[in-house]
Each structure stands twice: as C-alpha cells, then as structure tokens.
PALUM-116066 format. One line per 8 residues: number of its first residue (from 1); their letters; for each residue x, y, z of C-alpha. Coordinates in nm, 4 decimals. Last residue first. Layout:
BEGIN
NUM) a) X/Y/Z  ... $
END
This chain:
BEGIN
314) xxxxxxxx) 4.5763/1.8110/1.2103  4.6909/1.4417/1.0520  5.0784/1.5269/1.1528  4.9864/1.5298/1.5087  4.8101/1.2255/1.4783  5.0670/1.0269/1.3190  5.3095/1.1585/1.5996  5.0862/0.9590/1.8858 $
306) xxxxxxxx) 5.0119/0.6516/1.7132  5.3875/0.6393/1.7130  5.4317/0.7599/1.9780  5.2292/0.4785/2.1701  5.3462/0.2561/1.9611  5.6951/0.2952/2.1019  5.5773/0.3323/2.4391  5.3586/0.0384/2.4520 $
298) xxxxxxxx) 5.6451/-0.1901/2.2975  5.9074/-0.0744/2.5244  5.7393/-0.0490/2.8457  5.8733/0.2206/3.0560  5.6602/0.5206/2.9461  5.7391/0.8726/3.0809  5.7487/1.2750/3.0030  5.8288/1.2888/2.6497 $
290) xxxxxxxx) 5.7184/1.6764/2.5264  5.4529/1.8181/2.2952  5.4207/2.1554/2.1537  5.1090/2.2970/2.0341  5.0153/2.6426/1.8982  4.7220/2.5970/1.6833  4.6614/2.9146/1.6714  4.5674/2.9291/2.0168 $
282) xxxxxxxx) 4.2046/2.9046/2.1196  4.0358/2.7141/1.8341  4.3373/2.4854/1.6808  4.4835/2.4589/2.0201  4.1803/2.2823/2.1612  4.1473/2.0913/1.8731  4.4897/1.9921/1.8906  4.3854/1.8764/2.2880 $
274) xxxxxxxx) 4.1177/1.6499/2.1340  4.3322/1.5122/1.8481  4.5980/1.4026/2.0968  4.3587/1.2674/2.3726  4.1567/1.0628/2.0761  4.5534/0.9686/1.9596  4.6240/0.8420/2.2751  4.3660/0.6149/2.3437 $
266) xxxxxxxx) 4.3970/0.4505/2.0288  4.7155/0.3797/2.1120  4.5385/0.1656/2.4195  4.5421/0.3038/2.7432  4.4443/0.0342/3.0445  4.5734/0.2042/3.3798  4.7229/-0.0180/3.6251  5.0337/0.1790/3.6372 $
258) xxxxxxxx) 5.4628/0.1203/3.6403  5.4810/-0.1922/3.4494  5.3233/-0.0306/3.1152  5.1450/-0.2761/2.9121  4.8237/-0.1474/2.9166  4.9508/0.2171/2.8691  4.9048/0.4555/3.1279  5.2950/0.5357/3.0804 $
250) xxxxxxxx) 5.3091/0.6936/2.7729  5.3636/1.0912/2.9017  5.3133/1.3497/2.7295  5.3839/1.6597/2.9157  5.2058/1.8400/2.6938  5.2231/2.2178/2.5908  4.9446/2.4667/2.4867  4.9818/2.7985/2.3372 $
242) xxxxxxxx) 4.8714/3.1335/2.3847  4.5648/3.0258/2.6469  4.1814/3.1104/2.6197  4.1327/2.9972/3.0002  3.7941/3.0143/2.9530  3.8018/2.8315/2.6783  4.0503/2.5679/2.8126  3.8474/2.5161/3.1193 $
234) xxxxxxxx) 3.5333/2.4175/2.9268  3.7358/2.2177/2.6912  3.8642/2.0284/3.0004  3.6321/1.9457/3.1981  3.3832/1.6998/3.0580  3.6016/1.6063/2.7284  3.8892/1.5086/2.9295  3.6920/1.2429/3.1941 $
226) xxxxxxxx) 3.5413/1.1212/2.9420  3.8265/1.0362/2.6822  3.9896/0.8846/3.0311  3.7285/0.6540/3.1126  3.6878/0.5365/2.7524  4.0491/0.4696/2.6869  4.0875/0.2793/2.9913  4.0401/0.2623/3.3475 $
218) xxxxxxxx) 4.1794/0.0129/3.5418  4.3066/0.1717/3.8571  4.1301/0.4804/3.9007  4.1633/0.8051/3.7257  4.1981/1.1574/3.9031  4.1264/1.4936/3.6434  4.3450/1.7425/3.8262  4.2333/2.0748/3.7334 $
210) xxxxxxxx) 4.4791/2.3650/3.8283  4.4097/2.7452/3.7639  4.0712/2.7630/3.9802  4.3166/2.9344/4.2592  4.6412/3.0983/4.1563  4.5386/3.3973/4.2606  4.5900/3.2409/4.5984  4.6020/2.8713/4.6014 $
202) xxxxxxxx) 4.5364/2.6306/4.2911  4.2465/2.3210/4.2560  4.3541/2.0310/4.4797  4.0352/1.9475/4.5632  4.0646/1.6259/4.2503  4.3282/1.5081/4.3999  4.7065/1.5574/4.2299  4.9496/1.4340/4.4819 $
194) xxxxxxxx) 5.0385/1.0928/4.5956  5.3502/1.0720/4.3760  5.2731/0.7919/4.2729  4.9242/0.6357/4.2936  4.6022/0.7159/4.4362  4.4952/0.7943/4.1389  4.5901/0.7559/3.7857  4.6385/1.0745/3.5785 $
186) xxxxxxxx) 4.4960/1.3162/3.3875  4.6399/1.6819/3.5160  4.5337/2.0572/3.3821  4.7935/2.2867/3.4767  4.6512/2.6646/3.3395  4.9237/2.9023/3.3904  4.8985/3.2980/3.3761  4.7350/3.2536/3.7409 $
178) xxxxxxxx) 5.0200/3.1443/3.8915  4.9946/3.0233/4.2762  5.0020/2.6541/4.1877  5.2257/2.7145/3.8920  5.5481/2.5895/4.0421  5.3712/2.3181/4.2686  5.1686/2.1680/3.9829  5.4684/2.1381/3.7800 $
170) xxxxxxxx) 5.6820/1.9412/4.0268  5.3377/1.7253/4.1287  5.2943/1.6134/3.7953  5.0414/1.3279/3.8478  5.1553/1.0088/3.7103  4.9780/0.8458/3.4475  5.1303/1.0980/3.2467  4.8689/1.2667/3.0778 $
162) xxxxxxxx) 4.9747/1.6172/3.1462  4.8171/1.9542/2.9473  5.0180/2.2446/3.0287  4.8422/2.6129/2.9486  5.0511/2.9132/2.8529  4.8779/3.2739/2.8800  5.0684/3.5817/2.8109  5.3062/3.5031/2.5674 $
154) xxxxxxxx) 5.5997/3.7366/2.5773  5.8135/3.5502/2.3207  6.1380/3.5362/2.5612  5.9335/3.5542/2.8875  5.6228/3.3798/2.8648  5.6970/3.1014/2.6581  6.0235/3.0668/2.8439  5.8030/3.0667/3.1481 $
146) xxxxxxxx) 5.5818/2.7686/2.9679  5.9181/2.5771/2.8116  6.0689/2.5862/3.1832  5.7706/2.4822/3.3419  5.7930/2.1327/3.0416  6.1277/2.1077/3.1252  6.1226/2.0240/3.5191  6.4550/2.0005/3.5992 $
138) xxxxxxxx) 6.6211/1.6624/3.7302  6.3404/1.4258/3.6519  6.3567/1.0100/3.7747  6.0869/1.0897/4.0449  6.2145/1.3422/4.2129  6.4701/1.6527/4.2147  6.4549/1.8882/4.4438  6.4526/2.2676/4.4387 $
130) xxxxxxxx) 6.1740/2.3665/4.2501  5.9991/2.0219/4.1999  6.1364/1.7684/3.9659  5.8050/1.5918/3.8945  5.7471/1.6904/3.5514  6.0876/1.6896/3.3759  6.1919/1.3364/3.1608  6.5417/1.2796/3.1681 $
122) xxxxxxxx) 6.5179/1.2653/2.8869  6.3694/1.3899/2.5357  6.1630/1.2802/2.2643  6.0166/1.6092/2.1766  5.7323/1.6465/1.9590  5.5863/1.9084/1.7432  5.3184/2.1295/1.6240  5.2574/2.3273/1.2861 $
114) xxxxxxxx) 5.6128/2.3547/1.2256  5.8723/2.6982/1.1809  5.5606/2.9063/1.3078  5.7972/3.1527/1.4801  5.5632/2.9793/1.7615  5.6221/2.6140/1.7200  5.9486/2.6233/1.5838  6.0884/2.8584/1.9122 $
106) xxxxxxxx) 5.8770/2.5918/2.1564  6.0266/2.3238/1.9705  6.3634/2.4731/2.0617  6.3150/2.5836/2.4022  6.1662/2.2130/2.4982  6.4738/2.0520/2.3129  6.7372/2.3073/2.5212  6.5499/2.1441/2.8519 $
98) xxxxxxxx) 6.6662/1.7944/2.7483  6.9985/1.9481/2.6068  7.0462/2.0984/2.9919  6.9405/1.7279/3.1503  7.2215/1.5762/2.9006  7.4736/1.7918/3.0180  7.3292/1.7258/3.4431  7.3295/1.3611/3.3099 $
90) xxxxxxxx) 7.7079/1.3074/3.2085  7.9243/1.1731/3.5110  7.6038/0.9613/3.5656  7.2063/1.0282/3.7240  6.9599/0.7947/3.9357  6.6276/0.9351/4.0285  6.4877/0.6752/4.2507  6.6734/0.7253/4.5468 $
82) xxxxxxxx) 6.5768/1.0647/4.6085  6.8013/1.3988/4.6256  7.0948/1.3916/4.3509  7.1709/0.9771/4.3324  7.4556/0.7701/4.1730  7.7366/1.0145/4.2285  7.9292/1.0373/3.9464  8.1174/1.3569/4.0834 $
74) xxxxxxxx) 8.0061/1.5790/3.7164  7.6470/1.4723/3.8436  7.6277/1.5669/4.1954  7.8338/1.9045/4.1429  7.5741/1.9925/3.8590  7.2828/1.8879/4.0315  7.3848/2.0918/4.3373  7.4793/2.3995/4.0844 $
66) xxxxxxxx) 7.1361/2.3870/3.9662  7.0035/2.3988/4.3171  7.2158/2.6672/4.3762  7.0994/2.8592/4.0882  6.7602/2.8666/4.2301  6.4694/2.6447/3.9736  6.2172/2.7832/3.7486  6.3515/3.0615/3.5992 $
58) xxxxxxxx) 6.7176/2.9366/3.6509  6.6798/2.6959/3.3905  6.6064/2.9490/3.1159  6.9240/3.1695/3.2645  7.1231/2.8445/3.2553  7.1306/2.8769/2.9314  6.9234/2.5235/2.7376  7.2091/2.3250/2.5724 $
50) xxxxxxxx) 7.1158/2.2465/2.1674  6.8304/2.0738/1.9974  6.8403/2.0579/1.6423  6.4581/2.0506/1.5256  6.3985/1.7979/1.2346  6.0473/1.8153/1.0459  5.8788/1.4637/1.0416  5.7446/1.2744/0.7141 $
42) xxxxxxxx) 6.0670/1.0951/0.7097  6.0807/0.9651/1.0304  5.7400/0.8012/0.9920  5.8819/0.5405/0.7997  5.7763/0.2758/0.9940  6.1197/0.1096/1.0685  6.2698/0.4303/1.1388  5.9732/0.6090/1.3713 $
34) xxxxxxxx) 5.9869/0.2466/1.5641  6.3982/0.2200/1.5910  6.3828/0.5861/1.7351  6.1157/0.5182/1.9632  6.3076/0.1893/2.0700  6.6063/0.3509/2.1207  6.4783/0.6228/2.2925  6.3179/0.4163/2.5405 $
26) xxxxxxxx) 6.6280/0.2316/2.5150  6.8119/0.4854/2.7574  6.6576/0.4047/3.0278  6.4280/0.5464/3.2978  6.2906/0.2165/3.4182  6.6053/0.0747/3.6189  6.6755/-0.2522/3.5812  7.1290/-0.1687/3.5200 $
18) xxxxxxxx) 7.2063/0.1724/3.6049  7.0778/0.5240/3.4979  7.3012/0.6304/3.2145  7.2018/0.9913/3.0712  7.4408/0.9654/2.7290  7.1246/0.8499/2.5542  6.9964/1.1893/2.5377  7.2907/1.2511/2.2551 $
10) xxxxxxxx) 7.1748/1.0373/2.0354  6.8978/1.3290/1.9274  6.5502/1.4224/1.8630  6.3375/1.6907/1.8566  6.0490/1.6408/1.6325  5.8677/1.8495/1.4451  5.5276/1.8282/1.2790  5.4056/1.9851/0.9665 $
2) xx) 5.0194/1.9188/0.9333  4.8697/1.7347/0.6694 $
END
C-alpha cells in the first residue's frame, strides 16, 4: 500500500460563488462526506495547507494581476474578468490556500513525506490564463506547483497530466513555449474553452512539448484508456520528467452536467494507475494530484473516491 496525502481543509469552503452556480462549495462537502462515510479518511496522510507567498504566485502570473484579483475580491464584486468565474469578500484568501495546497503536496511528495497525494482544493486553477482569470479559476495552481517544482526543489523536468474534460487552455498557454514542461491534455472536443486540438502541439522550443489527446462527445472509458495508452507513455519516456502532476479533473463523468463524455469510476482509476505507472518508471514515483472540476455530486464524489483508493493501491 502506498502512503497517500491529502490536502484538505474547511477553509476552501469560504469561496462563495452564488446561488446555481457549478463551482460550489458542496463539492467539497460531498467529497469530504464520501472519504468519511467510507472510511477512506483514515487510511489517508494529512497535509496542512497554508497561504501560498505571493512570490510562488507571482511566477506565473504579474503582480498586478494579482493585485486586480485582490482589489476585486476584498470589494465583493461578483465577477474578476469573465462572467462565469464568480468570487466573494473572501475568494482571493481562499484562492492563495488553494495554491498553498499544491506547494504543500508538492513539498510531501518530493521530501518523500507520502508516496503520492491528492488535493481537494478550489477554486480550481487550469484555465486562469496569465493575466485573466476564466472559467471559474483565479490562478492557475497546478503551473504554479510545476515552476515551484522547478524553482524551490530545482527539478528540471515537470510534466502535467489533465483529464478535465475541459481542455486547460491557462496551462497550455504558460508552458506553450517551455520546453522543461510536458502538458499532455485528455479532454472532450469541441467543447469549452475551444482550445486544445490535436495541431496544437507547442511553439518555439516549446514545440512537441504539448499533446492534446481530443475526445468526442460520448466517449467513454474505453475511448479515453486508448487514446492515453497510444501517446502518452511514448511521450512520457521521452520526456523522462522529475515528477508528474494532475489536474484531475471529474467532470467527464456520466453524470456530469457540464460534458457529454461517459467516464465511469472505473475509468478513472485505469487513468490513475496508468499515469502512477508512468511515475513509478520515470520519476520515482513522484505524483501529485490536484481537484480541477466535477459538478455532479454523486459522480464527483465517487469519482475520488475510486480515484484515492487507487493511489493508495500503488
């Protein structure tokens, strides 16, 4: 059995995003509730999460963009940039411990504190782009995790697996040009955000350092299993990266009302064991997984579930 952390707090609640809207606080409710009820909870190792520095944040996105948030957030407005990512008095605090979580597991992960790990965190961080926020994300936590990777434990090579059913475009965009980041996308297509074809493949040295897997409406765990083991093993060895992190997203569930994908749990936990493999013969094992979406209750709860048993089967 592996030892598996989990980043986890009440506090991520405090990020209050109106009455209907998807991005809600009981999707850490009903994780929580799930991991409780099962007893899974108690086979997990605790990491504290605590406010990311600005400095972390400030890798990825310009200090004035951070103060924007800031001033948008601690004046209630209801909005930062786009309509759909709606924020309170206390999001921008809550957005900081979101980002903090990332550090944290990335700190277990590597001082080799827990095998892997998990971080049920929001607002979720993959579409924020450098200076804009988008798609219910504020800053974009899982490109914050990589160049804090890079920078405070001077790992060379990060990759970012993303199965959100929605195509990273925030993460895409930072790293487009990077060579020392592998972005490999699964994700439905066309769909939100528009992004992520299968051409779209890096720029400059960055080129051949992006793989966007696209997945049509109504594929299921088969289709996507595929897809993964045709490309990506191949581009993970050559790749031969430090660590890997997920944006792990839940939302190509069945039951999800924001896709028309068809993942089952079971579906999750081939993609899980796949990408540990990965780790397990290129990295150590090095493997740090963070909550990108999922708006169904049910399917998202299961969905980690199914997801954390994995982990902790390694």
């Amino acid at each position: 059995m592996a030892r598996t952390g989990i980043v986890r707090s009440p506090q991520f609640r405090r990020h209050r995003t109106g009455h209907g809207h998807p991005e809600r606080p009981e999707r850490l409710e009903a994780i929580d509730r799930r991991l409780e009820e099962s007893g899974l909870l108690s086979r997990l190792i605790p990491i504290k999460p605590s406010p990311a520095e600005r400095r972390w944040i400030e890798t990825i996105h310009p200090q004035e963009y951070v103060r924007q948030v800031e001033k948008a957030c601690r004046a209630d407005n209801p909005r930062v940039d786009d309509a759909d990512t709606a924020v309170c008095s206390d999001s921008f605090d809550v957005a900081t411990l979101a980002v903090g979580g990332a550090l944290a597991l990335v700190d277990a992960v590597i001082a080799g504190n827990v095998d892997n790990g998990f971080a049920a965190v929001r607002p979720p961080g993959h579409h924020a782009e450098r200076d804009r926020t988008m798609g219910f994300c504020l800053f974009n936590n899982v490109a914050i995790a990589a160049r804090y990777a890079q920078r405070q434990h001077g790992l060379e090579r990060v990759m970012i697996l993303d199965w959100d059913v929605h195509h990273g475009n925030g993460t895409q965009h930072l790293f487009e040009e990077d060579p020392s980041v592998l972005y490999c996308s699964l994700h439905q297509y066309p769909h939100y955000p528009g992004t992520g074809a299968a051409s779209e493949t890096g720029r400059g040295s960055g080129e051949g350092a992006t793989l966007n897997l696209p997945m049509a409406a109504g594929s299921g765990d088969a289709e996507w299993v595929a897809a993964f083991d045709a490309q990506v093993p191949l581009k993970t060895r050559a790749f031969c990266p430090d660590i890997i992190l997920v944006s792990a997203g839940f939302d190509a569930h069945a039951r999800d009302p924001l896709s028309q994908t068809l993942l089952s749990g079971a579906g999750f936990v081939a993609l899980t064991e796949r990408v540990q493999g990965l780790a397990a013969r290129h990295c150590e094992g090095r493997l740090a997984c963070l909550l990108e979406g999922g708006y169904d209750l049910e399917g998202l709860a299961s969905s980690v579930e199914s997801h954390l048993e994995a982990l902790l089967s390694a």
